[in-house]
Each structure stands twice: as C-alpha cells, then as structure tokens.
N, C-alpha and C positions, 0 to 999 in steps of 0.2 A: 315423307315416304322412306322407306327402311331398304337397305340396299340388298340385293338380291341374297336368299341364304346357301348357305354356301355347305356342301357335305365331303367329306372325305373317303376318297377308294383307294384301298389296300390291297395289292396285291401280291402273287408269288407266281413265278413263269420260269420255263424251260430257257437257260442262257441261249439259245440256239432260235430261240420265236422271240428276243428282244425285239429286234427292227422290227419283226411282222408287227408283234405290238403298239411300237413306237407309230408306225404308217398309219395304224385305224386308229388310235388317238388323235393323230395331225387330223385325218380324215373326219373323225367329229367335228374338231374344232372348238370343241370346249371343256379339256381336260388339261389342266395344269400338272405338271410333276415338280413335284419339292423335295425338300431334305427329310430324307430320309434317316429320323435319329432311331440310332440302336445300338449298342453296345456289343449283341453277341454276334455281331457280322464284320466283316470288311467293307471298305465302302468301295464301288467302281471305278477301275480309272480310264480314264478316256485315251482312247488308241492315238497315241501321239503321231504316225507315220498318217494316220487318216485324217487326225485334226491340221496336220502340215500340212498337207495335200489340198483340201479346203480353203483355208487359208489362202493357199495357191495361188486357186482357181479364183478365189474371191478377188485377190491382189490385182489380177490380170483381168478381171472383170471390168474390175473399177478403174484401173488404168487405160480400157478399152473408150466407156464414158468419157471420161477427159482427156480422152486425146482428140476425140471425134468431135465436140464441144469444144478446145482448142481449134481444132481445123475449122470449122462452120463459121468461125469468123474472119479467120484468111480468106477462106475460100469467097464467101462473100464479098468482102473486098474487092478480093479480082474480080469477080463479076460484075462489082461497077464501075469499077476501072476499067472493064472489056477485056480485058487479059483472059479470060477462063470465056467459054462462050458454051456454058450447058446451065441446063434447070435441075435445083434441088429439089429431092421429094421430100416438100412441107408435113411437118403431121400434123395433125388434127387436134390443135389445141382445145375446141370447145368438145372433144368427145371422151364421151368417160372412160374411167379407168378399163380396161380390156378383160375382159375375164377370160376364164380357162379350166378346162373339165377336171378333176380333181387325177383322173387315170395321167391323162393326156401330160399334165404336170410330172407325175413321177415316171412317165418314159421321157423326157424331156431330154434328161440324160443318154437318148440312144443317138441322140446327133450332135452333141456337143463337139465331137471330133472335127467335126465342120467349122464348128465357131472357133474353136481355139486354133485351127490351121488358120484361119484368117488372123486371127488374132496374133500369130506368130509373124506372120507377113507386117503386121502393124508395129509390132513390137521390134523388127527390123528396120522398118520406116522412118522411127522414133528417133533412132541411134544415129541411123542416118542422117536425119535432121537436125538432130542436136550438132554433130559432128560438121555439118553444114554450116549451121547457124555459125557456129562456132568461128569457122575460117571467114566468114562474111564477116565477125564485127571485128577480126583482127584486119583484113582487109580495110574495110573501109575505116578506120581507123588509124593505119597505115599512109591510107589515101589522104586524109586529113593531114595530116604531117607533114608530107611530100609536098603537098600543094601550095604549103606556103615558098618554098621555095622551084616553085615552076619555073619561075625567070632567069634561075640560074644556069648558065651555058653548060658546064662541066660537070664529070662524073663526080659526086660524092667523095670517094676516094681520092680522086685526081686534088681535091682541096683541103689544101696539106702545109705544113711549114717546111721551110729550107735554113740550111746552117745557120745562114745569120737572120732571116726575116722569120713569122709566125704569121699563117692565116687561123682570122677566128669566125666562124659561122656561127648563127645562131637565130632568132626569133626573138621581135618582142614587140607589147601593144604600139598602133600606129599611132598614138597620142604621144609616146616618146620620143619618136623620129627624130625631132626639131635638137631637141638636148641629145639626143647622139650623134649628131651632125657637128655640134660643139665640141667632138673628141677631138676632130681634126684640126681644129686652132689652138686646142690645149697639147697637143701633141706632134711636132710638126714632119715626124716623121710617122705620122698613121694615116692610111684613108679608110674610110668609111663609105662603102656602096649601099644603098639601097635598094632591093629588090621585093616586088608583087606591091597592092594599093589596096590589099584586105584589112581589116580590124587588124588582123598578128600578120606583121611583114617580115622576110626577112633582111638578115643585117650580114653584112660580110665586111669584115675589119683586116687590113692586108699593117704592118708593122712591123718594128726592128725587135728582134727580141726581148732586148732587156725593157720595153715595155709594156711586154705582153700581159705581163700579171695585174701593172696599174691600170691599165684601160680595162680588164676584165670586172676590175672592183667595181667600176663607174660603171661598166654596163651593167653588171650586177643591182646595182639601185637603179636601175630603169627599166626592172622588171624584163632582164636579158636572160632566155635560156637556149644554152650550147647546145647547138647541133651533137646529135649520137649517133645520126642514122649512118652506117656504113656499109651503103649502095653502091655497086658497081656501075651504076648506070646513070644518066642524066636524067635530071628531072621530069621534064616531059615526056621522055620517053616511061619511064616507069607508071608513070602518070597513068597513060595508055594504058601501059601492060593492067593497072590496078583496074583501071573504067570493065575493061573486056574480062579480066578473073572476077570482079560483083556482079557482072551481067551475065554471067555465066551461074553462078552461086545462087544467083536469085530466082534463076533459070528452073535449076535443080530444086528448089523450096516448094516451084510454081509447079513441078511436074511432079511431087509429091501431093501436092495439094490436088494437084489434078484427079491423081487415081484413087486419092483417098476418095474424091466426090462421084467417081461412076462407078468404082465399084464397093463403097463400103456406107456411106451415109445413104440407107437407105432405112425405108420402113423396118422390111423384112429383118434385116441385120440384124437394127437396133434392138425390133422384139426378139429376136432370140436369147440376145444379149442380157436385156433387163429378163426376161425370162429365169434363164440359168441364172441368175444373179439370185433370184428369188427362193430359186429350187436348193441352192447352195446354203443361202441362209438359213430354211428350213433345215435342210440336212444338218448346218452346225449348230443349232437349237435342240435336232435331236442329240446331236452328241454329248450338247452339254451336259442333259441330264442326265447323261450315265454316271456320271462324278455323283448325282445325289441322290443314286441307289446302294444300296448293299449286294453285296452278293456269296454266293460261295462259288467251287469250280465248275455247278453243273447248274446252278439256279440264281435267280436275281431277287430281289425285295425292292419294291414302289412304291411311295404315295402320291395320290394325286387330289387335289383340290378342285372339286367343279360344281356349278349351281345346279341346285334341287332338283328346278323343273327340267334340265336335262338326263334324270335318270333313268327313267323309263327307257331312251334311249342307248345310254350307255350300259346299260345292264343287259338290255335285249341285242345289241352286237357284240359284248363279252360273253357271253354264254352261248350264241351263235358262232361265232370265231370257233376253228378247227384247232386253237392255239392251247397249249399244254397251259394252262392256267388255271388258277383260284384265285377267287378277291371278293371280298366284303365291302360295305359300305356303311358309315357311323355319322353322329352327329361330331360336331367340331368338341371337344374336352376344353375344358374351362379354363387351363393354363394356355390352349392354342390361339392365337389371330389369323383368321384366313386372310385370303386376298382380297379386294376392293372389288367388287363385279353391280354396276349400277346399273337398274332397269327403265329405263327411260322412252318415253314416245321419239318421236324424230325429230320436234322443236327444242323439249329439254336437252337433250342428247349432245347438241350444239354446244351446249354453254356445259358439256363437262371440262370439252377443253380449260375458260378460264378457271373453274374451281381446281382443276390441275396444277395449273402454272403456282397455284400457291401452295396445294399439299393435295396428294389424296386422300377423298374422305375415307376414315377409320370404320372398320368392318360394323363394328358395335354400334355406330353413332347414326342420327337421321342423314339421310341424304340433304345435302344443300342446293342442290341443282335446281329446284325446281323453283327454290322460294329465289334464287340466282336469276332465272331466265325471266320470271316476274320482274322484278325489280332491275335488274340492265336493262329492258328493253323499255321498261316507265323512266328510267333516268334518262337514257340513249335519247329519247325524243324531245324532252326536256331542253338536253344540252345542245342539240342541234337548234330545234322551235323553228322551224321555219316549214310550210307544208309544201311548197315548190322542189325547197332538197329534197324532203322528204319522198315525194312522187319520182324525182329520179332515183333515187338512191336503190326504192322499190322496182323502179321497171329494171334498172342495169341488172339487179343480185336475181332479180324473180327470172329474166330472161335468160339468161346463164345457167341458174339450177332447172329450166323447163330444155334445157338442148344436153349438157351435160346428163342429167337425171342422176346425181350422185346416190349412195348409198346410205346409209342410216349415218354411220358417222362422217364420210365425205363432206370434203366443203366446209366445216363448218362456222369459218369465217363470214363467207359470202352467207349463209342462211340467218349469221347474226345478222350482220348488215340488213339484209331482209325484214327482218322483223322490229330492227331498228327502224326503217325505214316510215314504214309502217306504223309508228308511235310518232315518229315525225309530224307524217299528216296527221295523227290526229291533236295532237300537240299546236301543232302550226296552223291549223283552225282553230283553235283555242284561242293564240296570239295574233291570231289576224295576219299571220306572217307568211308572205308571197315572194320571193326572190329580194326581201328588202326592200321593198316599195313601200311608200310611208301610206301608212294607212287615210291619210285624208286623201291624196291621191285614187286609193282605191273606190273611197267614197264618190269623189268627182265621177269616175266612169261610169258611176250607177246613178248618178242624181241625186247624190246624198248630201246633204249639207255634213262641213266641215266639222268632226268630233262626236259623228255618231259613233255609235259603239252595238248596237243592237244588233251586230252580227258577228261578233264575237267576244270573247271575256274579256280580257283586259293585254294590253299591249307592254313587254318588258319594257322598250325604250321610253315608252311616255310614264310611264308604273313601275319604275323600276324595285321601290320599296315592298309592292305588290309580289313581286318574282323573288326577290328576297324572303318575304314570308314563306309560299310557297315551297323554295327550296328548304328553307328549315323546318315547316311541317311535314315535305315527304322525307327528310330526315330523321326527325322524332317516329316517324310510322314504321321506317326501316328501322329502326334500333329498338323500338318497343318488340317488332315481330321477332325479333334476333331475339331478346328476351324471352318472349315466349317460349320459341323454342326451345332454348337454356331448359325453361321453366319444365314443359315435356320431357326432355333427357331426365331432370331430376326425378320427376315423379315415376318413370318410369325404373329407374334404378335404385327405387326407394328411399328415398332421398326430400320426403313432404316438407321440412320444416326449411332444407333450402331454398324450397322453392315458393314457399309463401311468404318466407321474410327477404329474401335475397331479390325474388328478382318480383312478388309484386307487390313489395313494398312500395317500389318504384312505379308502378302505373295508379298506386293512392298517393304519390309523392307530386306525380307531373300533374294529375287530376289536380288536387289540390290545388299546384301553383294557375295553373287554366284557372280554376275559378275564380281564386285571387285576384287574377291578372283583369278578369274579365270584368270582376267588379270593377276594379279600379278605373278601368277607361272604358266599357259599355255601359253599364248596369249602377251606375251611382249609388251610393246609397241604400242599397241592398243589404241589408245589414244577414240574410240569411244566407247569401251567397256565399259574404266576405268570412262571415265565422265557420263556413263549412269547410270554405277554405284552409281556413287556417289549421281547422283539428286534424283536415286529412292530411294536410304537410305535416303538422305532429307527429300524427298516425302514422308515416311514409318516411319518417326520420327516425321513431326507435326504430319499426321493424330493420331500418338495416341497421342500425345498432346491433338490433340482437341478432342479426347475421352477423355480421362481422366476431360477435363474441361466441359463434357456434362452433364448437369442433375445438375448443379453445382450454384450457384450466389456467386456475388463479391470475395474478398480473396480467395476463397475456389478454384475458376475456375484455379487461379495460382497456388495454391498447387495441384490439381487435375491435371493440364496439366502436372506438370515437375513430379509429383510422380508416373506419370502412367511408365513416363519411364525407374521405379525400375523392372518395369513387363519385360525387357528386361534380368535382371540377372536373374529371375524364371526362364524364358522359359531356359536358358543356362546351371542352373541348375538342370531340368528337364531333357534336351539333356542329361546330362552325365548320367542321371542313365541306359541311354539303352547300356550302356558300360558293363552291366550284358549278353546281350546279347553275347558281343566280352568275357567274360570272362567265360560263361557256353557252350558255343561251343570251345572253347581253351579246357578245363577242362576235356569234354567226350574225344578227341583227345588224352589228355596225359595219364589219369588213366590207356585208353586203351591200348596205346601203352606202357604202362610201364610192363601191366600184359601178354602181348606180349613178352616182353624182359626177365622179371622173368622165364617164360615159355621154353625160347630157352636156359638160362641159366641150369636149370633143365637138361633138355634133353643132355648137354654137362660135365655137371659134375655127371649123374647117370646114367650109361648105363643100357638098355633096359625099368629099372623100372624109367626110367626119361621121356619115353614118356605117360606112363598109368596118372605122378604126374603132366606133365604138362595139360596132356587132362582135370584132372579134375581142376588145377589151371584156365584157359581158361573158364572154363566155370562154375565154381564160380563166377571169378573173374566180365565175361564178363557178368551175367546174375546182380552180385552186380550194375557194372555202368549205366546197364540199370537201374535199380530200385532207385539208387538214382540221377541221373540226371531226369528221369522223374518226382519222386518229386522235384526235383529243377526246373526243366522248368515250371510245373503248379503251384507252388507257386509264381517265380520271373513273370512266365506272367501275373497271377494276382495283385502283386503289381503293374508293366506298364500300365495295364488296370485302377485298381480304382485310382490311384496316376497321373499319367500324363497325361491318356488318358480323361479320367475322367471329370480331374481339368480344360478340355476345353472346357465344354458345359454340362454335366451332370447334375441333380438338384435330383434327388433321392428322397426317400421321400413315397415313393408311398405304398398303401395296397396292397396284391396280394388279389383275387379275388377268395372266401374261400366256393364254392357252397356249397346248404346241398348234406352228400353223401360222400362227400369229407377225410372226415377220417378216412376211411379206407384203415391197412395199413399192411394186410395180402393176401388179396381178391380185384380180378376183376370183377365188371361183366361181364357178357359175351358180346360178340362182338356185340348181338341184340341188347343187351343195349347200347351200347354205340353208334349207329345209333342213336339214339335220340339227341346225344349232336353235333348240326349240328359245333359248335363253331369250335369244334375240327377237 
C-alpha cells in the first residue's frame, strides 16, 4: 500500500493576515509549512520578545506539573501517616483523552491570568520550600552530631585547655573504645572518659600538654575525629533546642503540602494547566514557521505540504477566508521528498509506531505497516503459545480500549497487545497449551487416554524439533515476502532485470533446495524430483550471479557475480535468528509449567494452608510470565521486523508529516474537528 500522496500549496498573503492564516491552517489540521527556498526574498524572522515570552509561559507550565507531581507524593504520605486528614481528587485514569472545541481552545488564553496567579503563589511556595528543606537538613544534621555527645555535662565552649593541661574531645567508632582506654596506661598522666553507648561514642581525653600531640596520633589510628562544634550551650540542652526547630520545619513542609492539596491539586487546575500548555505549544509551532517563510515589508511567501484527498477542503476554506491571499497548488517536482503521511485502518495504524522507532517510511517507497501488523501479530502468538495468556492478555487490552475508547492513533500499545492476544489463542490451541498444564493431564479430565493428540497439532515441549521447523519456515515466509516486495519497488521503478535475477532467483534457488531436500528424506529415489532440484538450484545460482554482475563493467562484473553469492550465507544467517521464535515459545511453556509444579508441591507438603500459598503462588507466578514474555515477544518481534524483515526491501529515511496543530499532547479536538481532516 503506497503512502498517502502528498501535494504542495503555495502561497502569497498580506503580513498583517499572517496569524489569521496560520489559526485556519492549525484549524484544518492537515497542512504542514516548510522551507521555503528562494533566493529573491528575505527569509522571516521569528519575534524574539514573543518566542521569550512563550518559552516563559512554557518554563512555568512545566514547572507547575512537577511540582504538583512532587507534592502528590508527600502529600500522600501524610495521609497515611494521618498527619494531613483530606481526600485528593483522583482522576480518571481509564477515561480518555479530553477533548475541546477548536474556538474554546484559542480563547483559552482569556483566563490564563488566573492560572499563572496561582502559578505565582506556587512558584513562591517552591522557594519556600527549598529554603525550608534546606534548614531541616542542616538541622537535623546538626542534631546528628550533637547527639553523640549528649552525656556531656558542659557547654562546648566551657571544654577547653589551661596553661599547663589540654582537653581533647572528639568521636569515634564504639569498637575502639577498648584501645583507647589503653591511653591511660600508656600515658600516666592522661584520662580517658567515655561518654553515650551508640555505634560513634564520644571520647574526652583530659592531659599534660606536652602530651597532647602523641595521644592525638594514637587516637588518630582509631578512627578519632576532633570535636569542631563551637556551641555555647550544653548538649542536651541544644539537643532540645534542635528536636522543637525540625518539628517546627517539618511543620512548615506539612503546611505547604497542606494548601498545595485543597487548593491546587485539583481536576479543574490541572486541566487548565495542561490545557494552556497545549495552546502554548501550538502557538510556538506557529512561530516557528515564520523563520521558513520569506517575506518582504508588506507580504509573506509559504509553502505547505498536505495530502491530496484534503484538498477540496483546503482550497474551499482559502478561497472562502476574507484573507488578502493567493496560492496555487502543484504536484511534488522530482528533485522534492515530501513528508511521510501514512493512510492506514485503526489496526495497522497501531503498529506505525514500531516501523517508527526504526525509520520512517520514505515518501516514494511501499508502506511497511501492513505487511508489519501481519506478521507481529503471527510471531507475537507464536512466541507467547499458550491460549490461557492469550485469553487474558485479550480481556485486560480489549477491556481498557472498550472504557477508554481511544482514537485512531491512541493506545497503541495496548491495541498491539490486543491483537497479540488474540494470535495467542489461536496459536495456544494449536499447541494444546492451557496455563502450562501438561497435556496428558488435560487428557485425564476428559477421559482421554494418555498421548492423545487429536485435539490439537502438536505440542512444543514434547515436539520440540517440530516448533523449530515451524519457526524456520514462518521465517523463510517472512523473508521470501520482504523479497517480494523488494521485487515490486523494482519493477515498479523500472528496474525488470533486478528484479528477476536478484531477488527471484532466490525463490528458484530455495525451491530447488525444498525439493532436493525432500527427495532426500521423503521421496527416495525419485530421481525426477532430485534432478529438478538440482537444475533449479543451478538456475537460482547464476541468476544471482548475473545480478551481482549487473550495473557493473569489466573486472568488477567477476567480482560482483561470484560475491553476490556471499548473500547466500546472510540470508542462512538471518534464518536462524527466527529460532527466537522456537525459543520464546519453549520458555512461556516451561516457566509455566514449572510455577504449576512448585504449586502442587505446596499443596502436598502444607496441609490446608498449602492451597491458599499455592493460589496466590499461580497467580503471581502466572501474571509474572505474562508480563515478561509479552515484553520479550514485542521486543524480539521487533528486532525480526527491522533486522531481517527489513534488510529485504526497506529504505527508511523518511519525514513523518508534522501538520500545524499537531503538538498537542493533553487535548483533542472534538469530533467536529476532526471532520475536517478528511486524510484521516
């Protein structure tokens, strides 16, 4: 499928109906503005005092968010703590995105004055806070210090040297105590007090002076550090003072947090909040494209990039508009690349994201998406095989998208998972595969005798070779289709001799070796099989010969014809990596049936309280293997996708196709709106 076509509007407008402009572009929704190259014009430059301001507004937006997000976890806290004693208002996780009238949106800006006074209140609360926090960890800090010497009688100060003695104070771990109690014998004019019975105690050393420096060495190797604190007050007592200034501080934290939660973490705020965040963005979307007009003092020059089937639209509300304008509309020039604009139902749609994360597709090229949302969703079930995930997998994603009711692109994680789901079960009847229950077991409940099989195809864990082939056949199906497609681009870009020696050489090459193969181990003796074999492997070895020597002169044609057939080791090594397939379907099969085993083991070795420990081991265990095989499956199916699948026709490269409008990423418009974007 060919990605949407894509046409070019050019225009010329009164500098004074720019914005007016700019607003019924956003208000389509499917008109891009680009660079504008020209020579005989100046290009626009963007009002720097406006882009500042924006910015601003933006800065303060997003600082609004995380502070509110900071507080909602304090704040909670105290509330289990009982410290705070009110109800936050929850939002509405499972409800969708909020929409909003497209007007309603651009006066949005007549009440902002409301938001950003709050916002100033907050932005003083902050300061506050910091400056709070701040004294609390010098405080308790402090507190720490002092504490070790609590038991000391005297002020700080007061503990001091005289003429001819030196006191030394100081701290050090309680495991040394004993060897500095040994000063006193080595010294016989030192004593050595001990005060507090914590880990770090401290040490008060009373002595003659001229032995103040040697006893310091010794305490020094016993991990002794000298008192600095120079307190006017006794320990205890500061002690005190420090208990009542962090009960105070914390006071002050709690009573921030207090008003942040009755009067700011509310619904209403928040949306206004993400709201204007929205409308800001917009706005700085449109400014940007002023830099990629031209202009003079009294007119502007635009181009814009938008899909076809939106023209009728957008030509019937330019010519409608009161706006000092002229503009044409052209096909794309053959030195241009438009943007990426891909037209997809609501299931492919999903799985643009993955073909994203590795490139988007190039304007020129076939769409990948669809032959993608095929083939993930056949691997995805594969890799999971078991139809009891699979059933959850499908009610949790299907229940979520039926309350939420996302939009065309929304979600579209959860709609993979879906449809993953959904391959699952059919897969995991395939495998006979039930939460890891061994299939003679299953047999047993129906009266089956042990090693029937007549109710489903064959089982990885007993057939493991069986799941192996498998995986390497929907392998070879994936890479033959990649080819294909290859094969399509070529002929369509003229390009016949590529595409008959390059790429189906290769499906008379693998024929061939299939029937070879098949003589050898089905069909014995066959002698017409084996020789057909063999001429179409001939037949499948020049043609890529003589691809490799295509496009090529003298020497080169030789090294090109015999190097091409290095490309026989890729593809071989490309085949095994779908042995991920045979080893993530193995993997769901064992975990399960192991936490099945642990389970029965339970229940045999702890009577009655052995059924409560395995129900919830089961269902730990069994909700863990869903969630990490599901990320294994959407991760390894994406490396199959851009790695193999890919590496067979793919050219990536491409812009995605970024209308104004487009950045906002709180807010929908409403449904009217989106009638206009016939693309969609």
């Amino acid at each position: 499928m060919p990605n949407a076509t894509m046409k070019k509007l050019i225009g010329v407008g009164n500098t004074g109906d720019r914005r007016k402009l700019l607003k019924s572009l956003t208000k389509l929704g499917c008109v891009e503005v680009t660079d504008c190259k020209t020579d005989m014009l100046e290009k626009s430059q963007i009002n720097a005092s406006e882009f500042d301001e924006i910015t601003l507004k933006l800065a303060r937006l997003d600082f609004v968010v995380d502070f509110i997000k900071e507080q909602k976890v304090v704040i909670n806290s105290l509330i289990k703590k009982k410290v705070l004693d009110i109800k936050l208002e929850k939002p509405n996780l499972l409800e969708r995105k909020p929409e909003v009238d497209f007007e309603d949106f651009c006066n949005s800006k007549e009440w902002e004055s409301e938001v950003y006074d709050k916002i100033a209140v907050l932005e003083e609360m902050k300061s506050e806070l910091v400056e709070t926090k701040s004294k609390l960890v010098k405080a308790k800090n402090l507190l720490a210090q002092v504490s070790v010497y609590k038991d000391l009688q005297c002020k700080f100060t007061e503990f001091g040297a005289t003429r001819y003695a030196d006191a030394i104070l100081g701290s050090m771990p309680k495991s040394k105590v004993e060897q500095a109690k040994e000063i006193e014998s080595s010294f016989s004019d030192a004593v050595v007090e001990i005060l507090g019975d914590g880990q770090i105690v401290a040490v008060a050393v009373l002595c003659l002076r001229e032995s103040s420096e040697e006893i310091l060495s010794k305490l020094a190797d016993l991990e002794f550090v000298q008192n600095t604190l120079n307190i006017n007050d006794i320990p205890s007592k500061k002690i005190s003072d420090l208990q009542i200034q962090i009960k105070q501080l914390e006071f002050e934290i709690n009573h921030i947090a207090e008003i942040v939660a009755k009067d700011y973490i509310t619904n209403e705020f928040s949306g206004k909040c993400k709201l204007l965040q929205d409308f800001y963005n917009v706005e700085m979307q449109k400014l940007q494209t002023h830099k990629l007009m031209a202009e003079t003092q009294s007119s502007f020059l635009f181009e814009a990039w938008y899909p076809s089937s939106c023209e009728e639209t957008i030509t019937s509300v330019l010519e409608e508009s009161p706006l000092s304008l002229y503009f044409y509309t052209r096909e794309p020039l053959e030195e241009e690349t438009p943007p990426t604009y891909t037209i997809n139902n609501a299931v492919v749609s999903s799985y643009e994201s993955v073909t994203n994360m590795f490139s988007v597709p190039n304007y020129h090229e076939i769409d990948p998406n669809p032959f993608v949302m095929f083939f993930f969703i056949l691997f995805f079930g594969v890799m999971i095989s078991d139809a009891g995930y699979g059933l959850l997998m499908t009610l949790g994603a299907g229940i979520m998208l039926a309350i939420k009711k996302p939009r065309k692109h929304e979600m579209s994680l959860v709609k993979i998972i879906l449809a993953g789901g959904i391959s699952t079960i059919f897969w995991g009847i395939l495998f006979g595969g039930y939460f890891g229950i061994d299939i003679d077991v299953i047999n047993g409940w129906f009266g089956l005798p042990a090693g029937t099989k007549s109710w489903y195809w064959f089982s990885p864990l007993q057939d493991p070779v069986m799941m192996l082939a498998l995986s390497l056949g929907l392998g070879i199906f994936q890479m033959l289709v990649g080819m294909g497609i290859n094969a399509y681009s070529l002929f369509k870009t003229k390009k016949p001799f590529d595409a008959i020696f390059g790429v189906f050489s290769w499906y008379v090459l693998l024929l061939g070796l299939g029937l070879f193969a098949m003589e050898g181990f089905l069909f014995k003796g066959n002698n017409a099989m084996k020789y057909t074999g063999i001429a179409m492997l001939a037949v499948g070895l020049a043609g890529l010969m003589v691809a490799g020597g295509l496009h090529k002169k003298g020497v080169k044609v030789v090294s090109g014809a015999f190097g091409n057939l290095y490309s026989i080791i890729n593809f071989f090594s490309d085949l095994l990596s779908y042995t991920r397939l045979f080893g993530l379907g193995l993997a769901t099969g064992v975990i399960a049936m192991v936490f099945n085993q642990i389970a029965m083991v339970m229940i045999q070795i702890l009577p009655i309280v052995g059924y409560l420990v395995a129900i919830i081991l089961l269902l730990v265990g069994h909700l863990f293997n869903i969630a990490i095989n599901t990320l294994g499956a959407y991760v390894h199916n994406s490396r199959l996708q851009f790695v193999e699948f890919f590496g067979k026709f793919y050219e990536g490269g491409g812009r995605l196709f970024v209308p104004l409008g487009s950045s906002m990423k709180n807010y929908n418009f409403t449904l009217e709106q989106e009638t206009n974007k016939k693309a969609n």
